[in-house]
Backbone bond lengths (Angstrom), bond angles and torsions (degrees), N, CA, C in turn:
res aa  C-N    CA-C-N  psi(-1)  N-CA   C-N-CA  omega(-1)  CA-C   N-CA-C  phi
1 X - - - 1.454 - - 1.524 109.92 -
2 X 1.483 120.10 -174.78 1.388 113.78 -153.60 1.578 81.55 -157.38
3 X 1.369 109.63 108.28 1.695 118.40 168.23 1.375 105.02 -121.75
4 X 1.549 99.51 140.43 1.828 119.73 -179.03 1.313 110.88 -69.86
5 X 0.889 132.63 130.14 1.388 148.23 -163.60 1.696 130.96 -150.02
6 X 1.480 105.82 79.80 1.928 81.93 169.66 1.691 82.71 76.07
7 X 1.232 138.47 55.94 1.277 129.15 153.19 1.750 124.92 68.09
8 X 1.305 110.67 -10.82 1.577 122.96 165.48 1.502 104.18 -126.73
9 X 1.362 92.83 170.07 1.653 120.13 171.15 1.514 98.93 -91.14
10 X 1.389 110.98 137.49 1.660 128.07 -179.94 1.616 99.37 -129.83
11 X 1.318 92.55 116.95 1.704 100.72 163.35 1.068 128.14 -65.12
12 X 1.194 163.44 77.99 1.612 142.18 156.85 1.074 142.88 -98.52
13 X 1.435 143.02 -143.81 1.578 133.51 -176.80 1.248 98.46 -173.66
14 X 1.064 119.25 139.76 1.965 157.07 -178.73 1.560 102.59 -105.30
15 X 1.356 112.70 124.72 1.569 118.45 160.62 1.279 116.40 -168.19
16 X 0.892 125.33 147.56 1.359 137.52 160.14 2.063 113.96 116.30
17 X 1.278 132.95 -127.61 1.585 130.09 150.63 1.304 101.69 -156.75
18 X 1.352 104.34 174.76 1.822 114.86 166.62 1.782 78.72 115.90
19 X 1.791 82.13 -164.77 1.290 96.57 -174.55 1.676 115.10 -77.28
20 X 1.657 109.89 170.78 1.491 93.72 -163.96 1.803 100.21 -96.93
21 X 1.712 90.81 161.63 1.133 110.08 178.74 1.596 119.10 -125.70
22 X 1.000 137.54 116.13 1.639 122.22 172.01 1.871 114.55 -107.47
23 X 1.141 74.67 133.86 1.815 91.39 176.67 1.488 118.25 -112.09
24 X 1.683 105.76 131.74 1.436 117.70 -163.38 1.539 112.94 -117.52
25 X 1.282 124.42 105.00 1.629 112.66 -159.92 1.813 94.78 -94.23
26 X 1.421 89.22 -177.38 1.416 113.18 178.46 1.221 134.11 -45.81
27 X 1.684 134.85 173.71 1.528 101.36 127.38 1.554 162.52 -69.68
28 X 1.156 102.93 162.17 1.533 72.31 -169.91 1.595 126.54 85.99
29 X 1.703 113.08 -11.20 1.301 91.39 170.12 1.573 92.70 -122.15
30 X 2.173 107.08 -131.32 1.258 106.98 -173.04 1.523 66.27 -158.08
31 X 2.051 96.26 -176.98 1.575 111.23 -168.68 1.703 90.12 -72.99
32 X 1.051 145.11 -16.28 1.136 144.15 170.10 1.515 106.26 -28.25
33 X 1.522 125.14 -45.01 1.448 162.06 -175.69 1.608 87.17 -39.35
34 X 1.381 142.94 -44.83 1.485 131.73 -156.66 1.121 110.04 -94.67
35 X 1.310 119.15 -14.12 1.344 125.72 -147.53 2.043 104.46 -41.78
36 X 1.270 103.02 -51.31 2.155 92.35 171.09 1.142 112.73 -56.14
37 X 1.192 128.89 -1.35 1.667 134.51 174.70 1.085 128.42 -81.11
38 X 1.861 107.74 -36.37 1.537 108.60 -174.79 1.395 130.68 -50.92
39 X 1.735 107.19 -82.08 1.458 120.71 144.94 1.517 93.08 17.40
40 X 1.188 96.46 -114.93 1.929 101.34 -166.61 1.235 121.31 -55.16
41 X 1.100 116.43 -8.89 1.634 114.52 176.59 1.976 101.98 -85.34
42 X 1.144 105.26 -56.99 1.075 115.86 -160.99 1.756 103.65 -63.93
43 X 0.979 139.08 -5.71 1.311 141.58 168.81 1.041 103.79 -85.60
44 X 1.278 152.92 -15.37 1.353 145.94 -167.63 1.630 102.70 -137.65
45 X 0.925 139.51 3.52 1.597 131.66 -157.84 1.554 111.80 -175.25
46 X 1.059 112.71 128.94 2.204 128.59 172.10 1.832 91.46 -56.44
47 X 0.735 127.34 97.75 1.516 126.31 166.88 1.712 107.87 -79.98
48 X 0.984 89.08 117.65 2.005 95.60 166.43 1.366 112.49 -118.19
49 X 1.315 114.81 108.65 1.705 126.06 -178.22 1.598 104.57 -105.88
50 X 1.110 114.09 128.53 1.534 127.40 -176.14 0.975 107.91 -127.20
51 X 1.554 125.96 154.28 1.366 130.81 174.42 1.410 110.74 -108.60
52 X 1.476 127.52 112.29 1.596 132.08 161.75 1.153 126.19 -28.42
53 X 1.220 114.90 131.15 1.676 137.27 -167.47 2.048 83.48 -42.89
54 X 1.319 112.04 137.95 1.065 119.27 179.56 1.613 132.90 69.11
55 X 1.490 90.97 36.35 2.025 100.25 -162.34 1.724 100.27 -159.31
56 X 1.276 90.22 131.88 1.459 99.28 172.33 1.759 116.35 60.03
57 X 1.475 112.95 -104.27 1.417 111.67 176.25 1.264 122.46 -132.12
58 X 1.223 97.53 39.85 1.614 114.83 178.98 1.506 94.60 -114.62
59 X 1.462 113.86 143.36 1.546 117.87 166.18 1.285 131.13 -43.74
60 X 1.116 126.35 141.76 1.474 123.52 -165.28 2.135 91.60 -138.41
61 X 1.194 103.83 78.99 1.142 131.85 161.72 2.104 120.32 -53.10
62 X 1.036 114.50 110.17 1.717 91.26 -158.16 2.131 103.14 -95.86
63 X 0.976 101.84 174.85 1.628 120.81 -149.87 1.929 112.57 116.61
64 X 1.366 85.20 -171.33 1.528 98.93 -177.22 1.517 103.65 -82.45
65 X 1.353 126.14 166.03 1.447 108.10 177.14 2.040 83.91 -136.89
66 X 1.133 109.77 166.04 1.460 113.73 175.12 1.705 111.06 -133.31
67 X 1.227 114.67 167.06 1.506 111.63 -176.28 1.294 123.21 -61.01
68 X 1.334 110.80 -42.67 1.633 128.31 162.16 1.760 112.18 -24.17
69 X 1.807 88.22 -75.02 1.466 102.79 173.83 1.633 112.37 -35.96
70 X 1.261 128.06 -57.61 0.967 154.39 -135.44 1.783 112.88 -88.68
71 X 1.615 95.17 -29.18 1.407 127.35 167.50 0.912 130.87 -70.04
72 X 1.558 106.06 -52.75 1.498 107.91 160.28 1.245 147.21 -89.11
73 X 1.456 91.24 10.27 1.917 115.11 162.27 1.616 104.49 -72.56
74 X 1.540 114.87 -55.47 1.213 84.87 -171.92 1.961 108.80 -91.28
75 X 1.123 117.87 1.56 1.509 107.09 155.79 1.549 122.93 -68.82
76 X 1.254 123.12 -13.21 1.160 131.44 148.92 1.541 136.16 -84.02
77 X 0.740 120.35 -15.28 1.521 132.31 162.45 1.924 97.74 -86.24
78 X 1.250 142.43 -53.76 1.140 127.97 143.51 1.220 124.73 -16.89
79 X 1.369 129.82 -60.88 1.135 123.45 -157.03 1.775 97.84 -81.08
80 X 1.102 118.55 -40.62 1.189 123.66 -165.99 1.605 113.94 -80.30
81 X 1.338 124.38 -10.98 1.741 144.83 170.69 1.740 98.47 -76.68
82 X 1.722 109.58 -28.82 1.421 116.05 -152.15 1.552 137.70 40.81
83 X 1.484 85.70 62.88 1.474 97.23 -160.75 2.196 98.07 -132.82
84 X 1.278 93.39 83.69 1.642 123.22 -173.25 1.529 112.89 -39.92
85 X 1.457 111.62 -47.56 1.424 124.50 179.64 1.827 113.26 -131.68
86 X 1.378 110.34 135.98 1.560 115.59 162.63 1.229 114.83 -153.90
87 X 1.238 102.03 153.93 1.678 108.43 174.79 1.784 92.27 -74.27
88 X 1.602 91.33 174.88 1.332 95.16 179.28 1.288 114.58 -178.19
89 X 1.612 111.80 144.21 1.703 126.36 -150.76 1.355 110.89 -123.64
90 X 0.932 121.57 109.25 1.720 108.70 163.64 1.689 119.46 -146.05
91 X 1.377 82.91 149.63 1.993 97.21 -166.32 1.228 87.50 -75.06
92 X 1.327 121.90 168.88 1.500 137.93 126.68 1.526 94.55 57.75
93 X 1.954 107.88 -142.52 1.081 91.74 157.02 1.719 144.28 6.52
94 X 1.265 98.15 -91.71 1.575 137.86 -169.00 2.078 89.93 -24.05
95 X 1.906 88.90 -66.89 1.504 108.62 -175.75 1.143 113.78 -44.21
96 X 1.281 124.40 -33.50 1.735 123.02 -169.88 1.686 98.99 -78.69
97 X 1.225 122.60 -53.11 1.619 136.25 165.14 1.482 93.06 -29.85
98 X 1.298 123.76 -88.91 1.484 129.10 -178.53 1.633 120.06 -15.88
99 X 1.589 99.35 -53.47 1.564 112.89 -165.05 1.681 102.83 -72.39
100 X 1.209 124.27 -31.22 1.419 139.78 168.39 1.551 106.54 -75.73
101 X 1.340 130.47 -28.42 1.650 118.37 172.63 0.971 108.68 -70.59
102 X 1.560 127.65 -37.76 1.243 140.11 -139.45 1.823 105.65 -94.76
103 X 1.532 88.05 -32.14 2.007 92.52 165.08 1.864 90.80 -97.19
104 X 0.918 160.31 -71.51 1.574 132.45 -133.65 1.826 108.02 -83.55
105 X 1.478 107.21 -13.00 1.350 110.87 -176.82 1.335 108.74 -131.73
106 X 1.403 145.00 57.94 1.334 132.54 -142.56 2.019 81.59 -88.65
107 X 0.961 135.17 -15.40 1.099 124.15 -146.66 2.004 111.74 -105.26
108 X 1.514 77.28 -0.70 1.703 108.32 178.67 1.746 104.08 -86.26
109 X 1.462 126.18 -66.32 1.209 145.82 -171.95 1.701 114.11 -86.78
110 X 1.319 100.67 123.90 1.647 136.72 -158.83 1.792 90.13 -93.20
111 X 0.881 124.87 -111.16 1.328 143.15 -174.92 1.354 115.41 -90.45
112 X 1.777 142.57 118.96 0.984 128.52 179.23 1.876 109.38 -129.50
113 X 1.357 87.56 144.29 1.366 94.71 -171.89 1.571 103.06 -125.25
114 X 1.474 121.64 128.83 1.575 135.78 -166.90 1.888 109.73 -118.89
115 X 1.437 109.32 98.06 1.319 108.28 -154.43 2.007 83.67 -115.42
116 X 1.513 91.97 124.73 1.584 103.58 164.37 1.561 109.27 55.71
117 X 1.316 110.65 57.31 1.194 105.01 -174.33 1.859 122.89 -133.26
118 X 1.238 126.22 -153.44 1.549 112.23 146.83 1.714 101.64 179.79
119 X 1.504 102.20 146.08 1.343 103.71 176.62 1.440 122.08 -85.78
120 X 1.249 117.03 22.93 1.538 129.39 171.53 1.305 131.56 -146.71
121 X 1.009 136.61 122.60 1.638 116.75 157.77 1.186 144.34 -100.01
122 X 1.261 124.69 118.58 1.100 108.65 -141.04 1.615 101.08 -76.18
123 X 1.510 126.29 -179.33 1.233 135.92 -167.72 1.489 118.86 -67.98
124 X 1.179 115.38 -44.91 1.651 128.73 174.00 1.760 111.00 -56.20
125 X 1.627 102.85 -22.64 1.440 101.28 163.06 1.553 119.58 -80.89
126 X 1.812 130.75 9.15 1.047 106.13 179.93 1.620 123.92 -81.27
127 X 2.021 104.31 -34.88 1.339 87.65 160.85 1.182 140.01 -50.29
128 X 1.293 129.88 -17.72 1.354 138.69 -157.57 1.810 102.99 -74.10
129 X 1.491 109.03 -45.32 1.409 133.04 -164.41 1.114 84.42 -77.57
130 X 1.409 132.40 -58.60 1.530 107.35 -155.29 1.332 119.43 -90.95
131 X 1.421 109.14 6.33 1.806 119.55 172.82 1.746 71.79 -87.87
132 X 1.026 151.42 -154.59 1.406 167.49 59.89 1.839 70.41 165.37
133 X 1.066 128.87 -80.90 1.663 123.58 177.05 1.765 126.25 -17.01
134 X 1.915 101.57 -51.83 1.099 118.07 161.15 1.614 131.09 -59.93
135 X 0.981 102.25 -40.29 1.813 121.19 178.49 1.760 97.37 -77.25
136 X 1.388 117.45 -49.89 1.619 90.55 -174.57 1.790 102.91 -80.55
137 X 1.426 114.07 -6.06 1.815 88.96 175.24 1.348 103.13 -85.55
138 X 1.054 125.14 -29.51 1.565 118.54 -171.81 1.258 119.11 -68.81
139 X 1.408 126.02 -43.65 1.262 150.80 -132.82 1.564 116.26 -126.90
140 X 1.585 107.60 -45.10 1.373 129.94 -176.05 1.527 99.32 87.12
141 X 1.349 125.21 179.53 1.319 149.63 -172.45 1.648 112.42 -53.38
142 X 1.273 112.16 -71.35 1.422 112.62 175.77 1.450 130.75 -31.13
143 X 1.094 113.68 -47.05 2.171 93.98 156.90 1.715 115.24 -52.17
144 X 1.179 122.55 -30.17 1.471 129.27 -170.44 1.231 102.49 -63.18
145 X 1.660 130.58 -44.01 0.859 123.46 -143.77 1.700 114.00 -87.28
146 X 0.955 123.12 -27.52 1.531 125.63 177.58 1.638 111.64 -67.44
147 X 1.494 112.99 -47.38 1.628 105.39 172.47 1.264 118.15 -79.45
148 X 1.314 116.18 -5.66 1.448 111.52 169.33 1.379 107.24 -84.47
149 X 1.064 139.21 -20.94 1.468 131.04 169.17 1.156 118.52 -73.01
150 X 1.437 107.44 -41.47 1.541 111.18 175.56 2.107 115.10 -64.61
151 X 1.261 100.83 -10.35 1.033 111.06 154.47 1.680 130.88 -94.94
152 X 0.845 124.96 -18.73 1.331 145.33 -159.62 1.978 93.48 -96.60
153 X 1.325 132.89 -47.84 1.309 126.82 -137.68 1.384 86.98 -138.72
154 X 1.592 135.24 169.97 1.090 145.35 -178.91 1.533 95.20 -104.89
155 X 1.292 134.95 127.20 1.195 129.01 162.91 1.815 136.88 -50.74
156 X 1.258 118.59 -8.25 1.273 107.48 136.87 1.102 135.94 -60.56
157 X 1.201 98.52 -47.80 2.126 126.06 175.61 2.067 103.90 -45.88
158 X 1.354 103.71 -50.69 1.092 113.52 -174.10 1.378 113.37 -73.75
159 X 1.356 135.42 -40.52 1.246 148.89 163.83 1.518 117.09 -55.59
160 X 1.252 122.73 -28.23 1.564 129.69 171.61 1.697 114.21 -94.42
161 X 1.300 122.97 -21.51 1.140 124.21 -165.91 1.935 109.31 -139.41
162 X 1.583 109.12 73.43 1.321 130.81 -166.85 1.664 95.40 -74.87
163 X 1.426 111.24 -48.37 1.831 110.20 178.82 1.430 93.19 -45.03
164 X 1.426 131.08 -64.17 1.245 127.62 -150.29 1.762 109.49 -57.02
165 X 1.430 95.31 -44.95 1.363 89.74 175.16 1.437 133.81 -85.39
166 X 1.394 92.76 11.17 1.947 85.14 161.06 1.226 92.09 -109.32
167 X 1.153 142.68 -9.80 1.842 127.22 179.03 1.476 95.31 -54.85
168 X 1.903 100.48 -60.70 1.212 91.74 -165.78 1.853 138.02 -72.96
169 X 1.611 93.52 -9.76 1.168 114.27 -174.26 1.451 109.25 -68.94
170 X 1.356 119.89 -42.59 1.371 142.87 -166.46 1.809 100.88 -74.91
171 X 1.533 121.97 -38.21 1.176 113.23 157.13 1.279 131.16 -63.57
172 X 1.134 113.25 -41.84 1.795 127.24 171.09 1.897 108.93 -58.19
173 X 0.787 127.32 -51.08 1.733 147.25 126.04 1.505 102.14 8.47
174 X 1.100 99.87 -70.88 1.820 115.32 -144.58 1.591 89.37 -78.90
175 X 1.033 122.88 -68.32 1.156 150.51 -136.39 1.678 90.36 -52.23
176 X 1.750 110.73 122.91 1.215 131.01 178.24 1.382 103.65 -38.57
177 X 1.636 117.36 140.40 1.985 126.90 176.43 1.832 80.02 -46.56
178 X 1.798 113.92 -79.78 1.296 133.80 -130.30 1.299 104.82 -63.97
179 X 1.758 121.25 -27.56 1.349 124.89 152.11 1.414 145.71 -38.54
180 X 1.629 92.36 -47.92 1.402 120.20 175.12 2.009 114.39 -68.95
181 X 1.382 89.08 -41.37 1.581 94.31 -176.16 1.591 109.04 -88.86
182 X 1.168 118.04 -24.41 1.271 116.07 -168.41 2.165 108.00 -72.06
183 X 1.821 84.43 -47.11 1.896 88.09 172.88 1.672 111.50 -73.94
184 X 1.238 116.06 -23.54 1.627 121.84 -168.34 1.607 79.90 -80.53
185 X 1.164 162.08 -10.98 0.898 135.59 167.68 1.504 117.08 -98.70
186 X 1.240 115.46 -60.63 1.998 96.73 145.44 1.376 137.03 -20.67
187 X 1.339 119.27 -47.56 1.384 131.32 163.41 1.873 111.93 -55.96
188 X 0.893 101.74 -32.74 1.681 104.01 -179.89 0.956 107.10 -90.18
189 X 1.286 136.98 -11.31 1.582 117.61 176.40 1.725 109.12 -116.52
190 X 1.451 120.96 25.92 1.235 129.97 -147.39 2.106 93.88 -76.75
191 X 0.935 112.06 126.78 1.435 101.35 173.40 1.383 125.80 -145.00
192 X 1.267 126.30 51.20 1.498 121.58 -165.11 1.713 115.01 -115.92
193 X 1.280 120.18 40.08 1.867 120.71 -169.33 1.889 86.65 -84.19
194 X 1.345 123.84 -33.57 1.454 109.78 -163.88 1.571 106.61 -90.75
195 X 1.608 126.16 10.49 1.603 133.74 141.59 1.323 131.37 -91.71
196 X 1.298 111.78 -3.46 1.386 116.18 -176.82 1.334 119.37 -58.51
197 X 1.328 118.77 -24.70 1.373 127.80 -161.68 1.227 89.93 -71.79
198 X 1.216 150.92 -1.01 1.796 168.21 -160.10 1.387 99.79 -97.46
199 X 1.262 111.38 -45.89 1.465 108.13 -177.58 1.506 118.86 -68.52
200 X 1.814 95.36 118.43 1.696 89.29 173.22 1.645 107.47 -108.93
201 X 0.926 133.90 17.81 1.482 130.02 -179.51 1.718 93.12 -73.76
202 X 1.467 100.86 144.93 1.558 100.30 174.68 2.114 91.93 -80.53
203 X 1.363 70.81 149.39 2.137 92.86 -169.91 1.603 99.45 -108.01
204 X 1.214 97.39 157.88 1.575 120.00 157.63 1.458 130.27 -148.96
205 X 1.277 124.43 96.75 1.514 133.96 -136.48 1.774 89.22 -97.21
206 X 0.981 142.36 126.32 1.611 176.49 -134.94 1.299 122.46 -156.76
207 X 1.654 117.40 97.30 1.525 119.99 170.05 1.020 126.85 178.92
208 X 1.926 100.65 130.82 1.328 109.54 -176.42 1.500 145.00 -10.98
209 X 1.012 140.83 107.45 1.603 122.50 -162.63 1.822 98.93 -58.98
210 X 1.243 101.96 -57.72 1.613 107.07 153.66 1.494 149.33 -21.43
211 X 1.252 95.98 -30.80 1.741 105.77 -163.30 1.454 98.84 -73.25
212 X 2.057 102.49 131.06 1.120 107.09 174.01 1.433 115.86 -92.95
213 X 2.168 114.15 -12.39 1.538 111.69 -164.81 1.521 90.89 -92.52
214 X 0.939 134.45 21.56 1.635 132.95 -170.26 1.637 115.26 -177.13
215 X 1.018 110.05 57.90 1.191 114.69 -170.89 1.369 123.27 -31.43
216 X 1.353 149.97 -165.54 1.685 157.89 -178.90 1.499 85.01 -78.74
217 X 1.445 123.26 -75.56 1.172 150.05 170.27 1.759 118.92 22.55
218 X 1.468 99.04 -68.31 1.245 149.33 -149.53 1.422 94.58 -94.58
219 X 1.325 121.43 -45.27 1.392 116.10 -168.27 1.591 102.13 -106.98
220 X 1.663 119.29 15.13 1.482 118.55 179.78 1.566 80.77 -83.94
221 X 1.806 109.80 -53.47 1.415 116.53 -165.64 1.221 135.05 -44.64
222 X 1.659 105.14 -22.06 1.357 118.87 175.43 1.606 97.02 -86.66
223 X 0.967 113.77 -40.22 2.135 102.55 -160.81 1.771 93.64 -54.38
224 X 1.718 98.09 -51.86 1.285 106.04 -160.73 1.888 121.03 -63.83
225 X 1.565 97.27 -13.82 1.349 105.10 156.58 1.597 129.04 -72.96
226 X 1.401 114.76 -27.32 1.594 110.62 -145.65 1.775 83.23 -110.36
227 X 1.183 117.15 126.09 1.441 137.99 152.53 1.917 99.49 -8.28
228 X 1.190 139.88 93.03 1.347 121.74 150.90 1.419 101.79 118.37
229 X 1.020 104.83 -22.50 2.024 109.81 -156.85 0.892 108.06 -48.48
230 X 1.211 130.29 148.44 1.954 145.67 154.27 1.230 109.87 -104.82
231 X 1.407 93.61 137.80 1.665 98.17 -178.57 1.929 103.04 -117.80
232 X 1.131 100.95 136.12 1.695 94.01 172.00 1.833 106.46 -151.90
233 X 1.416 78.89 124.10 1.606 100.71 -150.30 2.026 89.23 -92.13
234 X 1.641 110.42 128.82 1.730 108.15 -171.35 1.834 91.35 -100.77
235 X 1.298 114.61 137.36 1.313 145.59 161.44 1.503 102.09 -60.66
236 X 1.668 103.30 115.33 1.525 105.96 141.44 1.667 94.28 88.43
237 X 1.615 116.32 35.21 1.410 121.81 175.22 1.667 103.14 -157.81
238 X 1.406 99.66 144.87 2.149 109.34 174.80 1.583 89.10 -99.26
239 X 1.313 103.86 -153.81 1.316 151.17 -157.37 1.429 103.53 -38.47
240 X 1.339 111.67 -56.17 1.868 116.35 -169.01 1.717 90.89 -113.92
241 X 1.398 117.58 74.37 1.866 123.79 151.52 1.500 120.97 -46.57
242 X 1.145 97.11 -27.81 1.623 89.94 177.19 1.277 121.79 -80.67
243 X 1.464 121.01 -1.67 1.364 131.46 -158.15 1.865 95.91 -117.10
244 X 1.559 105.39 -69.49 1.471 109.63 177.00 1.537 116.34 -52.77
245 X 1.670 107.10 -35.04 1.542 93.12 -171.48 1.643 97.67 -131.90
246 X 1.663 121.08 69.66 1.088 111.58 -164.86 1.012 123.62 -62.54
247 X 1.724 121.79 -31.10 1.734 126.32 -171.34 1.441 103.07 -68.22
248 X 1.481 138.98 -10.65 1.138 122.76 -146.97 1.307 88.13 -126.97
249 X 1.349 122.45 -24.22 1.421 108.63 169.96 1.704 112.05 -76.60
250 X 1.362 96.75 -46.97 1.500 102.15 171.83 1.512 122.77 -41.44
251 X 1.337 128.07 -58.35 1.343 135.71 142.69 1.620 114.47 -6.83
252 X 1.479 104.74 -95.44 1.683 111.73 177.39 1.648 104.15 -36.26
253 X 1.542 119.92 -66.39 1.692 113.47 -174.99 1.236 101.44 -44.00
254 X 1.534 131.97 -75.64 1.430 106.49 -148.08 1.619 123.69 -73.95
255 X 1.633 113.02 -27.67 1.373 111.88 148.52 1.151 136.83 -25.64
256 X 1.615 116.35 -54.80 1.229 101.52 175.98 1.339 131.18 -105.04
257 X 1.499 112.23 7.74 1.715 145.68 146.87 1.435 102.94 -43.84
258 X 1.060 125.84 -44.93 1.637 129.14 -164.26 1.468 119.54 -109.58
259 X 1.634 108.41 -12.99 1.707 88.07 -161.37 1.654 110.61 -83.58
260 X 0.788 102.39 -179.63 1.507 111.84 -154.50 2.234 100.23 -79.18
């Protein structure tokens, strides 16, 4: 379905029962992104998967977009689902969204879990963004897409599982220029590890031992910011863990989704 939100239409999808959950994927993909997640999610929990302003079938409006912006899309799509409280998950991307709900709405978000992500970037990453910015306006998406996998997947992982990488390739592909540049530029200026201490949702910090777009590093920095956090770092996965090593991410999420 397609709810107005914050000035665009946002695609998402409802399934499963229990209490609610929303899941926030990467760049570059869509909620399509969980799919090894459902199954177990959806037996225990209302899953609401949305696609980010500029992804999949949500409007992709062009300019810069910022987290703020970005915040109150999905606090508006909240408000308008009428759904007061949820836990809430997000990769990459998704996670940085999270870490910003979790300070402007702490009173919205139940349980939050921050998979492959970081609340900063550091400076040596700005060329990086604005070559990758430059290449998809000039060029469009398709050069992006091969080194982003090779970032995204461990190359065994990638070498055994070719379907996977055109699913995912074909999203990275798709994915609107004005989308891509508008969050890649939010993503580059992302800076919030010295507010975290703000965050009172109990956390669970998630990441690849592997991951080259978010290193271990990055996601020690967040546990070690947020009041309480646990960090549990999965063996033998990069960038998207929930995908390369789904049982084991799946495992950690619903564990600590549920415990008492």
């Amino acid at each position: 379905m397609r709810i107005r939100s914050n000035g665009i239409d946002i695609h998402c999808e409802i399934s499963g029962s229990g209490p609610w959950l929303t899941l926030s994927h990467s760049l570059c993909c869509d909620g399509s992104m969980w799919a090894p997640q459902m199954a177990a999610l959806e037996a225990r929990f209302t899953v609401l998967r949305f696609d980010t302003r500029g992804h999949g079938g949500s409007d992709a409006p062009a300019g810069a977009y910022s987290f703020e912006q970005l915040t109150d899309d999905v606090l508006g799509l909240l408000d308008a689902l009428q759904i007061e409280r949820t836990h809430f998950c997000g990769l990459s991307m998704g996670g940085m969204l999270g870490q910003h709900l979790a300070l402007k709405a702490p009173q919205r978000i139940g349980r939050l879990v921050l998979a492959d992500t970081t609340s900063r970037m550091p400076a040596e990453a700005a060329p990086l963004w604005a070559e990758r910015i430059r290449i998809a306006t000039e060029q469009g998406m398709a050069p992006l897409v091969q080194p982003t996998l090779e970032r995204w997947f461990t190359a065994p992982y990638r070498a055994a599982h070719p379907e996977v990488m055109a699913n995912i390739g074909a999203l990275i592909r798709s994915t609107p220029i004005a989308g891509y540049v508008g969050c890649a530029q939010a993503i580059a200026r992302i800076d919030v590890t010295d507010r975290l201490h703000g965050v009172k949702a109990p956390t669970l910090v998630i990441v690849g031992s592997d991951d080259l777009g978010t290193p271990p590093a990055m996601s020690e920095a967040i546990a070690a910011a947020i009041p309480g956090a646990r960090l549990e770092v999965i063996a033998d996965a990069s960038h998207l863990s929930n995908i390369e090593q789904a049982q084991a991410f799946n495992t950690l999420l619903l564990d600590f989704l549920t415990e008492k």
